[in-house]
N, C-alpha and C positions, 0 to 999 in steps of 0.2 A: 504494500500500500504506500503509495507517495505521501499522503498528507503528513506534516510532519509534528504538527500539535495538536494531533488525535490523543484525545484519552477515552479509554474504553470501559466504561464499567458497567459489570451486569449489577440488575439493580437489586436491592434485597430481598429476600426472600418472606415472602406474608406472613405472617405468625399462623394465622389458621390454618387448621389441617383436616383435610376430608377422608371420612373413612368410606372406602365402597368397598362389599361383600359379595362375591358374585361366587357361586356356587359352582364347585368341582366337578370334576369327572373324572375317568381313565385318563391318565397322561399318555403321551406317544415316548417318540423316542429319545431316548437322552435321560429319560424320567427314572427314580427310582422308588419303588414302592418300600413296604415294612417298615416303615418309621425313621424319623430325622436322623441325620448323620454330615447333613451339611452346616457352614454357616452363612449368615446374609454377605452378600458382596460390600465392599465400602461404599459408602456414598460421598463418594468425591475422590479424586489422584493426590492431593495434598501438592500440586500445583504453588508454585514459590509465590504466585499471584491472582493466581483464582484456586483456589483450596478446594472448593465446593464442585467444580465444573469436571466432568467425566467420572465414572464409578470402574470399581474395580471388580474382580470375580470373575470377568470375562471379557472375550475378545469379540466384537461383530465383525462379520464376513461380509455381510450384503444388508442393502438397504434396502427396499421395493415401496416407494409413497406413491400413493395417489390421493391426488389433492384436485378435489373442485371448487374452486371459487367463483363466485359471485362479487363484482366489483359494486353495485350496485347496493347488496345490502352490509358489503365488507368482511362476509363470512366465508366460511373454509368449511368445508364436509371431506373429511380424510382420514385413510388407514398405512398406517405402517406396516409392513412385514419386518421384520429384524429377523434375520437369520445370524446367529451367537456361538462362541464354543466356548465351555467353561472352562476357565483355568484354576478353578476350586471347586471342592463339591460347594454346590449353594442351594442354600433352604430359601433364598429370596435375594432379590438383585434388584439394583434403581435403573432409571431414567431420567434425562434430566430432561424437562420441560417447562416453559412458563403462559400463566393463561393454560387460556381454552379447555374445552372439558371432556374428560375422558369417560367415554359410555361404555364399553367396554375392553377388555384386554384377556388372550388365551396366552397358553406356555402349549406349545407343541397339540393344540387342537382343544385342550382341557379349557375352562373357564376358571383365570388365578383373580384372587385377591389382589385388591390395588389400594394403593395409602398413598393421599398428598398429603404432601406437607410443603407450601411454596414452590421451589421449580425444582423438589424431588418427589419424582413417582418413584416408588415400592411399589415392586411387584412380586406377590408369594405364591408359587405355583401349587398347585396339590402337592405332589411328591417330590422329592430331592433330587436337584443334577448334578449327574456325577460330572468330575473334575475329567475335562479331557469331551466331554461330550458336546456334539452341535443339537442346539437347541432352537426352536423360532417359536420366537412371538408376533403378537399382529394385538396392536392398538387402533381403537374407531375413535375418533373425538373430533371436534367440532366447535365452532366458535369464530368469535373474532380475532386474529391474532395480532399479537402486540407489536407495537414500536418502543425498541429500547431505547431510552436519549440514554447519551453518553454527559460526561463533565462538562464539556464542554459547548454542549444545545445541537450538537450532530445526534444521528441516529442510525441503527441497524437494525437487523429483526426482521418485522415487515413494514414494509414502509409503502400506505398508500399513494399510488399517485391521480392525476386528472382520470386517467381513463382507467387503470388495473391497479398493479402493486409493480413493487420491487422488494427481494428477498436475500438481505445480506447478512454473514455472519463474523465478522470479524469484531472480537476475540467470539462471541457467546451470543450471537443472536440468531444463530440455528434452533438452536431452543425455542424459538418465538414461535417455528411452525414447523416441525417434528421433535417427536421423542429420540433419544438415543444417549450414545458415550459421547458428550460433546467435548471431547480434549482433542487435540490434535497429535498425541500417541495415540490413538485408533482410529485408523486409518481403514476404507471397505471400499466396495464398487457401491455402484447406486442404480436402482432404473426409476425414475421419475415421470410418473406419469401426472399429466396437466389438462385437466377439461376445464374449458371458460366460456362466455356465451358466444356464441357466432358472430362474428367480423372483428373477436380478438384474437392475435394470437400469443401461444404461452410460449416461451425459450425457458431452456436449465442447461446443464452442462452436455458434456459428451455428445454421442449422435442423435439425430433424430428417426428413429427406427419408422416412425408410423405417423399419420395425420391424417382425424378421419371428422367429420362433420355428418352430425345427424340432431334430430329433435332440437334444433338451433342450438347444437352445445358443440362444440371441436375439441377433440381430444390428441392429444399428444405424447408421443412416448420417446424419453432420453435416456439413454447407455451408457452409463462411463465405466468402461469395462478396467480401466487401471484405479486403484484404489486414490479414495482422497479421504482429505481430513474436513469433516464438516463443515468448519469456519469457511470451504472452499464452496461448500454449497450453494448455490443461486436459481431465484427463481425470477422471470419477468413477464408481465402479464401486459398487454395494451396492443395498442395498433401500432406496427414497425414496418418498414422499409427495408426488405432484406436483398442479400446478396449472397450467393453462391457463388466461389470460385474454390481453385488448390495453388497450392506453393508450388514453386519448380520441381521440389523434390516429391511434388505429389500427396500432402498432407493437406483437406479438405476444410477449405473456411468457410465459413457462416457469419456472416456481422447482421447488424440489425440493430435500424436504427428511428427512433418516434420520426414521425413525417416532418416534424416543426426543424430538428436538427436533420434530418438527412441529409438536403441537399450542403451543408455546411461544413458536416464531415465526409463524405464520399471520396474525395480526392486521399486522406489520412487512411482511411479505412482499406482501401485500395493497396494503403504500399505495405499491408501486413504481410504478404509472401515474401517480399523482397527482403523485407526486417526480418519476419526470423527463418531464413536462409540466411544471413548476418549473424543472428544467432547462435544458429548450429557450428557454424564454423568456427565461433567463438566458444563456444558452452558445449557443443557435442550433439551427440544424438536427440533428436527431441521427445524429449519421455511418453507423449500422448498420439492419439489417434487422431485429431481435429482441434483445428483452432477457432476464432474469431473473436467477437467482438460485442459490445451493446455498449450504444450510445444513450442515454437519457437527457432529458432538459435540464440545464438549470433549476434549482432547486426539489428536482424528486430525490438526488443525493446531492452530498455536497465532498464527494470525496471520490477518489478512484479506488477500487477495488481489486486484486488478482483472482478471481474466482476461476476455479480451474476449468481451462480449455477456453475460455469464455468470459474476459476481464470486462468488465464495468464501468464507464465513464460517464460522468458530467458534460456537456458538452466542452464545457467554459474551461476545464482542465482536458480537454481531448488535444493535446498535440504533442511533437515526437519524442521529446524526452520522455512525458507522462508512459505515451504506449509502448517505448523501448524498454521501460522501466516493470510496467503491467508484464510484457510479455518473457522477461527475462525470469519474473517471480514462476514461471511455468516450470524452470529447471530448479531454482533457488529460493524452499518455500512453499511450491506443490508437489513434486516427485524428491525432494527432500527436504520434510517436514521437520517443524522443529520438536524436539524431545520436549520441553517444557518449553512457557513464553516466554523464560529468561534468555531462552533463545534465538529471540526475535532478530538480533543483532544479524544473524546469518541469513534469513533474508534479506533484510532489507539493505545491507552494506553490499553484496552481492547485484542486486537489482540498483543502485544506486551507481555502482561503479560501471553498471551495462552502459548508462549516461555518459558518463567518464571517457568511456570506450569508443562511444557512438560520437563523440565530436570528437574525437582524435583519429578514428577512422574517415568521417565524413565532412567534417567541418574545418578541418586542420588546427586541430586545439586540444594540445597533448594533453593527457590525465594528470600530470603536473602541474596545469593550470589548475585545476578542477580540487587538488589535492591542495594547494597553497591558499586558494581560495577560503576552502573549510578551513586549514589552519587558523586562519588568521581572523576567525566567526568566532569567538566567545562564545555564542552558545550552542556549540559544538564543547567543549567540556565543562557543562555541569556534572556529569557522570562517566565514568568508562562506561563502552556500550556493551561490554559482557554483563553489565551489575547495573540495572535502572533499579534506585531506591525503592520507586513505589509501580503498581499496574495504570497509575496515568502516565507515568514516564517512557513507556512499552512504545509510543509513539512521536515520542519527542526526537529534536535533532541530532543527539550524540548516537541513537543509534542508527541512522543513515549515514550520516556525513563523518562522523568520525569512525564509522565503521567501514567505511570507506578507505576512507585514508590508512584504516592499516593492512587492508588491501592492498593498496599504492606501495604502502613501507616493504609488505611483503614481495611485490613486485619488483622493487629497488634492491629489496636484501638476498634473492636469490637468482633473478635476472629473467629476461622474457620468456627465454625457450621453458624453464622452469613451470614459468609461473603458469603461463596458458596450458600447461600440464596439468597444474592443479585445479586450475580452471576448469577446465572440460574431466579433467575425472573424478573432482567431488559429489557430480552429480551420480555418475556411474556408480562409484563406491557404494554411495547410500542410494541406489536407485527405488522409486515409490518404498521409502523408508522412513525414518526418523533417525535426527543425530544431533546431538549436543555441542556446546562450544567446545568441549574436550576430546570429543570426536574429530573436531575439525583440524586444532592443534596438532594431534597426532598427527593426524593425515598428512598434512602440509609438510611436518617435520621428515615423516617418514620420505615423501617423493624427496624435500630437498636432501635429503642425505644429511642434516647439520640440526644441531640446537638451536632453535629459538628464542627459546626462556626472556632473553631479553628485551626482545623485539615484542612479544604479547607484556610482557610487564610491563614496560611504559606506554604503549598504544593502546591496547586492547584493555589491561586491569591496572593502569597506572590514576590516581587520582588527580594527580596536576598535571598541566600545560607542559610541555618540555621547552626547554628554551629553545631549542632550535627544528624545523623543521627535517633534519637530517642525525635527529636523534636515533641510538640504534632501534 
């Protein structure tokens, strides 16, 4: 995400809590009879800055939503499949959701017990799953679903606009309109199905396998058959402008854009083959199946988004830095996710430096420009960008721009051929993964053959400003 003084916070949790009792059956498979032997999964990863967000006990595979909505009365009629493997025997497991109301919920076809309590659902199956076992649930609920404001009067979530919605989740407004493990350590595929009323149409990630119109409703079905992290989730509902084309190398785009910006952005939109074939070359193999784009107006977001396969923009922030930067987070950020948010750094210093790259490639404006620049910005070190004190800081400048720069430093300290090394095989490394800032270190260390230590000490976890820009 470009914006650089986003702060994210999901908002607290209600004190009231719903009990629903929905009466058992025969479990299916994964299930075990004769009495408890499991325990409840966590509720929550204990997350360095969201504690509360993702549950533990298990892993999901696959996602299957289907969501109808009505723009008109603002509501959502939708089920979940969650297809799970337990990594504990569990007597019961969460979901994190906020808003809208859950009518029912199965464990493998049974009808389980469900407990709210603010945006965690409990859910206790009849009988226990063994550890090791794939299990699926399928939730019905309905409702209005929420806009989360952030700190700063932005929003994520669902975020209505003039004609439909818009459906973003960066850090925790997936939550807003499905159930699931919303941390970005669990990682699944999706198939997202989208029925809207007739002369709208719905976009979400991945392909679009199907598009069928009947009883004034059009349905649509998207595939992302490479696993993502939820926050990459997106949904967009309204009247678009689209375009079909493929890259040189043959990887199939889709943009789509409200009719009010299309004609404004079409020319941008256009040169997405060309950028990331710039990309590839630069970063490597491209981790997904399909690219493009959605453009919205002026104030239905106020931010740009990387939602995978399928980045997000503003009109008003639609141009080439912005989308060299969207599209870069497709290697750095979606096919390697970060282990916790404290890891945010490695997006976005990554996706930052693609800029860096891109006028030095195209503009004749080496990344030492780019690199001296931040230097020399104060607020670029309020914080080292491995350690943002709080989860509003998870968006501020030091973890772009000075994460950046020890990019650059890294670049300087072990040299081009090196470095475009590490460039294009970090992603390989942790291909549709997750990897922490200690991950990365190694990594780097390991390709350059030499110790760093010193080099992350003062850039990366050093607290003050170093005197000189050619510090080690």
């Amino acid at each position: 995400m470009r914006q650089h003084s986003r702060a994210r916070i999901v908002p607290a949790a209600a004190a009231a809590v719903l009990l629903v009792s929905l009466v058992g059956c025969t479990g299916g498979d994964g299930a075990h009879g004769g009495g408890v032997h499991g325990t409840p999964g966590a509720a929550g990863l204990r997350d360095p800055y969201f504690p509360r967000l993702g549950n533990g006990g298990y892993d999901v595979r696959h996602y299957a939503l289907s969501l109808d909505y009505d723009p008109a009365r603002d509501r959502l009629d939708a089920t979940a499949e969650i297809t799970a493997r337990a990594t504990q025997d569990l007597s019961a497991f969460n979901l994190d959701l906020a808003g809208l109301t859950v009518r029912r919920a199965t464990v493998d076809g049974a009808a389980a017990a469900v407990n709210r309590a603010g945006n965690e659902l409990t859910l206790r199956p009849r009988d226990d799953i063994d550890e090791g076992s794939t299990f699926r649930v399928v939730v019905t609920y309905d409702g209005t679903p929420e806009k989360i404001n952030d700190a700063d009067g932005s929003g994520e979530g669902w975020l209505k606009t003039a004609d439909g919605a818009l459906a973003l989740g960066e850090p925790a407004g997936s939550l807003a309109w499905f159930p699931g493990n919303h941390h970005p350590s669990d990682k699944a595929t999706y198939d997202i199905t989208l029925t809207v009323p007739e002369g709208l149409r719905g976009f979400s990630n991945g392909e679009r396998t199907s598009e069928r119109t009947a009883g004034g409703r059009t349905t649509s079905v998207w595939h992302s058959a490479q696993p993502m992290a939820s926050y990459l989730a997106m949904v967009a509902v309204g009247r678009y402008t689209t375009t079909a084309t493929t890259t040189p190398s043959g990887i199939p785009v889709l943009t789509a854009a409200d009719p009010s910006v299309a004609a404004g952005s079409a020319a941008l939109l256009g040169r997405i083959p060309e950028l990331l074939d710039w990309e590839q070359e630069n970063f490597g193999p491209y981790p997904f199946s399909s690219t493009g784009a959605i453009v919205e107006p002026d104030g239905d977001v106020d931010y740009a988004l990387e939602t995978q396969t399928r980045p997000v923009f503003p009109h008003g922030a639609f141009d080439v830095p912005t989308l060299v930067h969207e599209l870069a987070h497709q290697w750095y950020g979606n096919s390697v996710s970060p282990a916790t948010w404290r890891d945010m750094w490695l997006n976005e210093s990554f996706a930052t430096y693609a800029e860096w790259l891109y006028a030095e490639d195209f503009e004749d404006t080496p990344a030492q420009r780019g690199f001296e620049k931040a230097f020399a910005d104060e607020a670029n070190w309020a914080f080292p960008p491995a350690d943002p004190p709080t989860a509003r800081d998870l968006f501020a400048p030091p973890v772009y721009q000075r994460g950046a720069m020890v990019l650059h430093r890294l670049r300087q300290t072990v040299g081009d051929d090196t470095f475009y090394e590490i460039l294009a095989g970090w992603p390989v490394e942790h291909w549709h993964g997750n990897a922490s800032t200690e991950d990365f270190t190694a990594y780097a260390e390991d390709v350059a053959g030499e110790d760093l230590s010193e080099l992350w000490d003062v850039w990366l976890y050093g607290d003050d400003k170093p005197d000189s820009p050619d510090a080690p």
